[in-house]
DOTI-842441 format. One record per atom (N, C-alpha, C): x, y, z; chain; atom name. Coordinates in steps of 0.02 Angstrom, whole numbers, always signed. Example, Ala and Ser with C-alpha at 12.3 -4.5 7.8 and 13.67 -1.06 7.14 Angstrom:
DOTI-842441
- +660/-284/+390/A/N
- +615/-225/+390/A/CA
- +660/-165/+390/A/C
- +642/-112/+354/A/N
- +684/-53/+357/A/CA
- +645/+2/+394/A/C
END
This chain:
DOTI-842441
- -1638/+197/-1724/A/N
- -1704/+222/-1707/A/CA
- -1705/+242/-1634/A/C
- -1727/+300/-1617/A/N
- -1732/+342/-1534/A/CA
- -1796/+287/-1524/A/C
- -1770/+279/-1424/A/N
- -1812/+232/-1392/A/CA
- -1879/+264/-1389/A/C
- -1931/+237/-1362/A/N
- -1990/+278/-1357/A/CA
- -1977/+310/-1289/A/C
- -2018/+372/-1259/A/N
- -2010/+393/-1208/A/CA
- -2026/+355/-1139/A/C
- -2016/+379/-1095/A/N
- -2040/+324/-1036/A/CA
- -2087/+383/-992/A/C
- -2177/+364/-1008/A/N
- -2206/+397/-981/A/CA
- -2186/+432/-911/A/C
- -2205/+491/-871/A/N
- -2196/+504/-807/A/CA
- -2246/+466/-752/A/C
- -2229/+461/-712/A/N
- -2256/+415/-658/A/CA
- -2313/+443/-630/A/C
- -2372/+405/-603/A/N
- -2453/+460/-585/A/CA
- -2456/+430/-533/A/C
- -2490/+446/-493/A/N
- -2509/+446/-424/A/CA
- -2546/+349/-429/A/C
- -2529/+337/-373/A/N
- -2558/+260/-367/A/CA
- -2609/+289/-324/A/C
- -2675/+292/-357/A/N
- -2708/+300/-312/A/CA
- -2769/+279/-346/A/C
- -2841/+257/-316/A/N
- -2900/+189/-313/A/CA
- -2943/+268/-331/A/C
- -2965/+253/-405/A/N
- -3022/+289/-442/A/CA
- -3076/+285/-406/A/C
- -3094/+222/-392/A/N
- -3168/+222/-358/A/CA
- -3184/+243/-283/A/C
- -3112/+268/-265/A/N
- -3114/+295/-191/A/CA
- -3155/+362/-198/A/C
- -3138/+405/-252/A/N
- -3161/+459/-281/A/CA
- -3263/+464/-283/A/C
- -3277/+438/-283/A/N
- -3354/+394/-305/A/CA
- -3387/+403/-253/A/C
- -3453/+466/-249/A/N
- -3480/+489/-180/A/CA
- -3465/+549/-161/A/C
- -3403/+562/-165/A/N
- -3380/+629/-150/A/CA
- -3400/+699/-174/A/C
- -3390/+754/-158/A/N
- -3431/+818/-158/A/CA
- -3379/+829/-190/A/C
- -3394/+872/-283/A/N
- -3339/+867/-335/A/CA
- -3287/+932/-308/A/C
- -3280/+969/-262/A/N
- -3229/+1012/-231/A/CA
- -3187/+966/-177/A/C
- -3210/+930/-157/A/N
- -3186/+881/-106/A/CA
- -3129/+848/-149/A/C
- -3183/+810/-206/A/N
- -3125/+748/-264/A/CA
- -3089/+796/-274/A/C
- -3068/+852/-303/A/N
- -3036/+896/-355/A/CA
- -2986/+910/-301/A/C
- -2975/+934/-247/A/N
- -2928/+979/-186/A/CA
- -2885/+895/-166/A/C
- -2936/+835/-142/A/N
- -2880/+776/-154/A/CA
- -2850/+751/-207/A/C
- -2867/+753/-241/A/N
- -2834/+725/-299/A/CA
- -2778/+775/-339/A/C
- -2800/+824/-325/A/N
- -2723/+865/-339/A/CA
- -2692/+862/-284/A/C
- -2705/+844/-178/A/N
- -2642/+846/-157/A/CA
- -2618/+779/-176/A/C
- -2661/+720/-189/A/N
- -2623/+675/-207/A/CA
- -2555/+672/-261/A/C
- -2563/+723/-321/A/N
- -2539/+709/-354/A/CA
- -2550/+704/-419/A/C
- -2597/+716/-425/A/N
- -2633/+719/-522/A/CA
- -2613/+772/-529/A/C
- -2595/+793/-601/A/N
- -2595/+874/-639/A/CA
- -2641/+884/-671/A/C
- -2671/+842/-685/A/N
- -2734/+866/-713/A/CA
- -2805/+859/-695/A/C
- -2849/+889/-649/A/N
- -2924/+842/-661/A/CA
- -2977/+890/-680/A/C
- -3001/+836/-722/A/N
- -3050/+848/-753/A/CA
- -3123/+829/-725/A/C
- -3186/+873/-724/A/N
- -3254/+878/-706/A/CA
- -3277/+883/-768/A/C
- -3324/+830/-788/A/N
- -3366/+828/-840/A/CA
- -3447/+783/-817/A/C
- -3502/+830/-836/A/N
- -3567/+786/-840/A/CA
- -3585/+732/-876/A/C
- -3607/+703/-858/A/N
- -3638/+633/-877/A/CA
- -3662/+656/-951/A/C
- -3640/+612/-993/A/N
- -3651/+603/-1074/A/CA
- -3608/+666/-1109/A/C
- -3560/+667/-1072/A/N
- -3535/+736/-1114/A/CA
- -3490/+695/-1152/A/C
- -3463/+727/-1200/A/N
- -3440/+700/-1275/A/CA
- -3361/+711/-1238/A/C
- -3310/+662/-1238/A/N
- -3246/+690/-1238/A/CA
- -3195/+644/-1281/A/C
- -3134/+685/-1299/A/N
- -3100/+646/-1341/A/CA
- -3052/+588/-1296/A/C
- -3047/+518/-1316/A/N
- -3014/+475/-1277/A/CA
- -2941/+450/-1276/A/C
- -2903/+515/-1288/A/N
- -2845/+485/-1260/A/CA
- -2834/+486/-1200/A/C
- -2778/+433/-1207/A/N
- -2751/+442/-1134/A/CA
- -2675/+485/-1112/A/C
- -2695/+519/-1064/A/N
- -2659/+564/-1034/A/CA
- -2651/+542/-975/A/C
- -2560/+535/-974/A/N
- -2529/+522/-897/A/CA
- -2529/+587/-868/A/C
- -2562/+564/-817/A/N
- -2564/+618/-755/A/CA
- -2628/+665/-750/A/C
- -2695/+636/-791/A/N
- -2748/+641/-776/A/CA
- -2801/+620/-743/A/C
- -2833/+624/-706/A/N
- -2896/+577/-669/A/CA
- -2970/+636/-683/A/C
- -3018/+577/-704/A/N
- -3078/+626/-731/A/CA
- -3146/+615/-679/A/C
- -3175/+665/-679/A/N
- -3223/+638/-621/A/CA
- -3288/+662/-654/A/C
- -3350/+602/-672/A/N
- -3414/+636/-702/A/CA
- -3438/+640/-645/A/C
- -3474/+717/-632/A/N
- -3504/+733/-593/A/CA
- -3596/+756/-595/A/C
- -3622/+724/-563/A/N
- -3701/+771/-572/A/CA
- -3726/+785/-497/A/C
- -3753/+823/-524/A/N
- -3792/+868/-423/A/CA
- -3732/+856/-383/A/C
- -3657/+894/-397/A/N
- -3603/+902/-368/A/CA
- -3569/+840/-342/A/C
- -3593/+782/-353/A/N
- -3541/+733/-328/A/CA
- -3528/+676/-381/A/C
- -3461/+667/-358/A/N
- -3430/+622/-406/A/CA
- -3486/+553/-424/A/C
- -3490/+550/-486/A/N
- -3521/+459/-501/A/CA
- -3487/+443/-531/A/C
- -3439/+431/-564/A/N
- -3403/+404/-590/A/CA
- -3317/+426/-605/A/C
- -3271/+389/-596/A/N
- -3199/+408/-611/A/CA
- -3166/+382/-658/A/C
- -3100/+391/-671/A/N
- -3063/+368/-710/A/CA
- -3003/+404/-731/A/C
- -2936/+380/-719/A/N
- -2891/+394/-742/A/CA
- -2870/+398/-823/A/C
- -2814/+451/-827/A/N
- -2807/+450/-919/A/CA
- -2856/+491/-933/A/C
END
């Protein structure tokens, strides 16, 4: 039986640092940090929950981050 894969490695970096920030601000650091993917979504929006290495998501309303989360 083939081993399972060994996810790629994501940025060590503190979600809730993100939290406050003006969502062009989060989005320009968090890709130089190192994410490939981020995602901006409003508060109560419907999304599907997997998790994805090398994502960080930022709900945003009246342009600044309230909430984060990696995956």
């Amino acid at each position: 039986m083939a081993s399972l894969p060994t996810p790629p490695a994501q940025p060590d970096d503190d979600a809730d640092a993100y939290v406050g920030l003006a969502a062009n601000t989060a989005e320009r650091q968090a890709r130089s940090r190192g994410w490939d993917t981020v995602r901006a979504v409003p508060p109560g929006a419907f999304l599907t929950m997997e998790f994805r290495h090398g994502r960080i998501n930022f709900q945003v309303e009246d342009d600044t981050v309230t909430r984060c989360w990696v995956g």
